[in-house]
N, C-alpha and C positions, 0 to 999 in steps of 0.2 A: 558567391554563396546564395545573395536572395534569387536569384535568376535561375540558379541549379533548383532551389528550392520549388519556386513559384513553377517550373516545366513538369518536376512532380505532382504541382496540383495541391502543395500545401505552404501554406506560410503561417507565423505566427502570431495569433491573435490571440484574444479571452474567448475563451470557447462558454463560459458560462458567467455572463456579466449580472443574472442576477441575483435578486436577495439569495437565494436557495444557493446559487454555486457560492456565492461568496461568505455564506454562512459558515460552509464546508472548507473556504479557505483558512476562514479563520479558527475553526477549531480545530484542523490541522496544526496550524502556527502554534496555535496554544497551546495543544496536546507535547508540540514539538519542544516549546521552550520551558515544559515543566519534564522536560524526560532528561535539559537539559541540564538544570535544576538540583534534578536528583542525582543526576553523576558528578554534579561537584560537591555535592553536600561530605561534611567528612563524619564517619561515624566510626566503631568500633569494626577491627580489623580484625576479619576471622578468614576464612578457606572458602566462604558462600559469599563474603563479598568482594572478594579480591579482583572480580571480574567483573565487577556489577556497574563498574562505573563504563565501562568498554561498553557493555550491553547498552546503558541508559543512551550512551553516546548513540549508536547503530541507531536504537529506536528514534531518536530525537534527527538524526539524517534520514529516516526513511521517513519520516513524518512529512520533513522539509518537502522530502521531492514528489510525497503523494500533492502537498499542498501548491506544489507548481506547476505539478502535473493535471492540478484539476483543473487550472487557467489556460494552459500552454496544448492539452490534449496530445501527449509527443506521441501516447501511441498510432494517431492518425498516419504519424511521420512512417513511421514503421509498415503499416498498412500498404501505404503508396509505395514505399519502396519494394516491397513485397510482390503489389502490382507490375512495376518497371521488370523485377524480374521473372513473373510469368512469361511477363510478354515477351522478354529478350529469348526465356529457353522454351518458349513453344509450347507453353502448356498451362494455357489461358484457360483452355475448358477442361483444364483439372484442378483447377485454383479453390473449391471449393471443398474439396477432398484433402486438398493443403492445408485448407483453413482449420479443418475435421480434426487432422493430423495433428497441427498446432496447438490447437487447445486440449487437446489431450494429452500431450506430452508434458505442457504446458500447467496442467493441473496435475498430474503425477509428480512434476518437478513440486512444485508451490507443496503438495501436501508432506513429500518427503521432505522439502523443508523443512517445515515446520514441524514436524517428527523428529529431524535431526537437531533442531536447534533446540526442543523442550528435552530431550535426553543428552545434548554436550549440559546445558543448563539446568538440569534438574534442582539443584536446591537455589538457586535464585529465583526460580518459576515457580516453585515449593513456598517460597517466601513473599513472592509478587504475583498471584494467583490474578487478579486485574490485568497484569500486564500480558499473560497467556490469553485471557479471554478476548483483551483486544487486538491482540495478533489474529486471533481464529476469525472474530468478527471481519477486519480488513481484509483477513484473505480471503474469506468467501464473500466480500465485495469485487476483490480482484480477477477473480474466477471468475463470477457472476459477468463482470464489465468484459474479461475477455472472449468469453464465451458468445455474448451479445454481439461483441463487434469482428466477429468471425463468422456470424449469423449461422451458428451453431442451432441456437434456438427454432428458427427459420426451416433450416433443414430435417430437423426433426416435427415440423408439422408443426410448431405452436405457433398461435396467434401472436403478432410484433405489439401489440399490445395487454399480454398477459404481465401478473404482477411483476417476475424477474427483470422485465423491461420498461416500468413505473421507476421515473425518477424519484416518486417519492420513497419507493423500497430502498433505492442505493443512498437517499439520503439519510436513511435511519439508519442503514449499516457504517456509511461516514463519519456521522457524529455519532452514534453509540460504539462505536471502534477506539475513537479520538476521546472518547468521554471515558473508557475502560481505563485507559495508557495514563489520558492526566490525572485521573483521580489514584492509581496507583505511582504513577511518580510522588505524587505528593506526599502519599500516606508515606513511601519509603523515604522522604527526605525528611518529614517529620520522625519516622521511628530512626532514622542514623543521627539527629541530632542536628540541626542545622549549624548553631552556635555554638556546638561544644567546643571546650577549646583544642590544640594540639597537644597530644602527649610526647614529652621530652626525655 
């Protein structure tokens, strides 16, 4: 497996060893284990939260994997394999137009996501207004990150050093994403009642 990997041109390290990536680890972590938090907190059972604890879960794994994704860089992995297959079907010097393709597609998917997921959820989003914000925020982090590493940016003529491609922009969007999620977990496990006891 390391040897398939390493012929790809990628293996796995820390891609961001420091203060700033690992800040971003850890507000991830933390955003992640207060979403955890809040979906086992037990409160009063109604129709809006019967599903709320499914969601907190989701959120607190998607958290997980932004935060190991910010060490591990998997989607470089992606990248290289993507490269392996130009080159295998002939169409090395249209790879760029693939890329074009990709994140386009790629940010239509992400947005109707996120459209489908606040209208199945409506009154839990209705109720956790934080936790929609920090959705919106990470997804146009996500966008923003794939769009750069498809050099999207690039092909439309902007400078590789405009703000969108400032680490310090994607670290605002990071922990203000991660800062939305855990302060709304929190607020929700304190309004369900952390302690209250079980009704019999």
């Amino acid at each position: 497996m390391s040897s398939w990997l390493a012929d790809l041109g990628w293996q796995p390290r820390w891609d961001n060893p420091d203060l700033r990536g690992w800040s971003v680890v850890a507000a991830y972590l933390m955003a992640a284990g207060f979403c955890a938090r809040a979906a086992l907190a037990r409160g009063k059972m109604g129709a809006e939260h019967e599903r709320a604890p499914v969601i907190w879960f989701l959120l607190a794994l998607g958290l997980l994997f932004l935060g190991i994704n910010k060490q591990l860089n998997l989607q470089t992995l992606l990248i290289a394999l993507g490269r392996r297959a130009a080159q295998a079907g002939g169409w090395q010097e249209k790879r760029r137009l693939a890329q074009l393709v990709f994140s386009a597609v790629f940010t239509v998917a992400g947005l109707a996501s996120l459209w489908l997921l606040r209208a199945g959820f409506r009154l839990f989003f209705a109720r956790n207004p934080g936790a929609l914000a920090g959705l919106v925020v990470l997804l146009l982090f996500v966008l923003i990150r794939a769009a750069s590493v498809n050099h999207v940016f690039e092909w439309a003529g902007l400078q590789k050093d405009a703000a969108h491609d400032d680490k310090r922009w994607t670290w605002v969007l990071e922990i203000g994403g991660s800062a939305c999620l855990a302060l709304a977990a929190i607020k929700a496990r304190r309004e369900n009642g952390r302690d209250r006891p079980r009704q019999f």
